[in-house]
N, C-alpha and C positions, 0 to 999 in steps of 0.2 A: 373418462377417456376422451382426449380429444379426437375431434372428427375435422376443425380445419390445419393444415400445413402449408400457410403461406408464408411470405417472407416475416410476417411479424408478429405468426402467432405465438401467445402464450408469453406475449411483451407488456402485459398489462399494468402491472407495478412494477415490469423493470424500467419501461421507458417515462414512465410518471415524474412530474418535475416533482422537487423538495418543496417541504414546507413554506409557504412565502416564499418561494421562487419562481409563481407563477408569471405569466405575461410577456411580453417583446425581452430581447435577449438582451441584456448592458453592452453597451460601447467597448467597455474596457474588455472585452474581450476580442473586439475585432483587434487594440492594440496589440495585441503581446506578439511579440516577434516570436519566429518557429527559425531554427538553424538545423543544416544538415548534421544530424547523430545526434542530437538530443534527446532525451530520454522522455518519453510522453507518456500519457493516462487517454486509456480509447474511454469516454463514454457520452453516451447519446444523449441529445440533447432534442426532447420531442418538438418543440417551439419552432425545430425548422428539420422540414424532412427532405430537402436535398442534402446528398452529400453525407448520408444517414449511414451509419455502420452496422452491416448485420447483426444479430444478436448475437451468435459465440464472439462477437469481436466486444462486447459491452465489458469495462469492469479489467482490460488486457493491458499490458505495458507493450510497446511497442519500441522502435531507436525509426526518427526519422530522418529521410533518404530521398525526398525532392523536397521543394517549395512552390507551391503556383501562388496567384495572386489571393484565390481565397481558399486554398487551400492545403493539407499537406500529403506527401505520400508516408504510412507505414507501414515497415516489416514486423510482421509477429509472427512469433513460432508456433505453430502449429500440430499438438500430437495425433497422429495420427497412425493408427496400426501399433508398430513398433518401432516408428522413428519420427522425427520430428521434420518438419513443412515450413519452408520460408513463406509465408505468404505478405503479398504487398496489397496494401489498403491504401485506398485514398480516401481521404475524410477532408468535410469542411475544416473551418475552425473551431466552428461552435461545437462542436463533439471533441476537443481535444483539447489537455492541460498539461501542463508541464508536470512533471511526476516528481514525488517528493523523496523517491525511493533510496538516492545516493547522496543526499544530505546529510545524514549521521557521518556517512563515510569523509562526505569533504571536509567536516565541520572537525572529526579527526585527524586526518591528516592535516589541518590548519594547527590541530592543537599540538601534536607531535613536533610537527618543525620548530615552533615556538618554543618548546622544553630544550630541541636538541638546540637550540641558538644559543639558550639560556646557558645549558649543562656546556657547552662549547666554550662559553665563554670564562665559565669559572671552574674551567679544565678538568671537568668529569665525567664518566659515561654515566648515562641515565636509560633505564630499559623501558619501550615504548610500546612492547608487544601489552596484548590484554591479558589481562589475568582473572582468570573464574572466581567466585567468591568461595574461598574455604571454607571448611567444616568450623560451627562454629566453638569458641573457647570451652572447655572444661570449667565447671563451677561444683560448689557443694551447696544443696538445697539446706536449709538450718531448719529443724523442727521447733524451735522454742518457739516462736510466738504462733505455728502452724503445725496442727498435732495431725496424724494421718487419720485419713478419715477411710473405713472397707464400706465400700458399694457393692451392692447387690441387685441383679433384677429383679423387676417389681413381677410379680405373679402375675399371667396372663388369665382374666374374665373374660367370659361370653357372655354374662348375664345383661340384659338392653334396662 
């Protein structure tokens, strides 16, 4: 049972850097440009504890909503009782990554537009919605070279 409740108890392996990630933080992440609404990944980065995001905020998607020089503001929602909480965070940079979350999505709608340009072209419709993977084909199993075999369970011992 724990006995301390500060701000970062009970952070012990969440705030732990990765494998061979230890040390001063890479450059290339002070590059990456942050735009308003972008869709971002909160997580904490112990190597530098300004600008540090509470722990319910670790592990959170966020959409960010200012830009300072080092760093960004985000909203996350927050449940709370029975309804959800806007809350605004600001975090450095080194706590925050662009999230990978609506990738599939765009990488979809890249591929849709391409079939309808296609199917437009060679004056067809073509359907772009998704379609679940049906049940699969009906078969007949053959016994000839495969005789059925009856199974039984084996008798239960206690004898050591």
């Amino acid at each position: 049972m724990p006995h301390s409740f500060g701000y970062r108890a009970r952070t012990r392996d969440m705030f732990k850097r990765g494998f061979k990630e230890h040390g001063p933080i890479k450059i290339s992440t002070y590059l990456v440009n942050y735009r308003v609404g972008d869709i971002v990944d909160i997580k904490a980065n112990a190597a530098q504890q300004k600008g540090m995001p509470h722990k319910y905020y670790h592990g959170r998607t966020g959409i960010v909503y200012n830009v300072t020089p080092h760093a960004v503001g985000v909203i996350v929602y927050k449940v709370v009782g029975n309804r959800y909480i806007e809350k605004r965070v600001n975090l450095r940079v080194e706590h925050v990554r662009h999230s990978k979350c609506r990738q599939e999505f765009l990488d979809r709608v890249k591929r849709n537009h391409e079939a309808h340009v296609a199917a437009k072209e060679k004056g067809e419709r073509v359907c772009l919605k998704r379609v679940p993977a049906g049940p699969r084909e009906a078969h007949v199993v053959s016994i000839a070279d495969n005789a059925p075999q009856t199974m039984a369970p084996i008798a239960y011992e206690t004898k050591i």
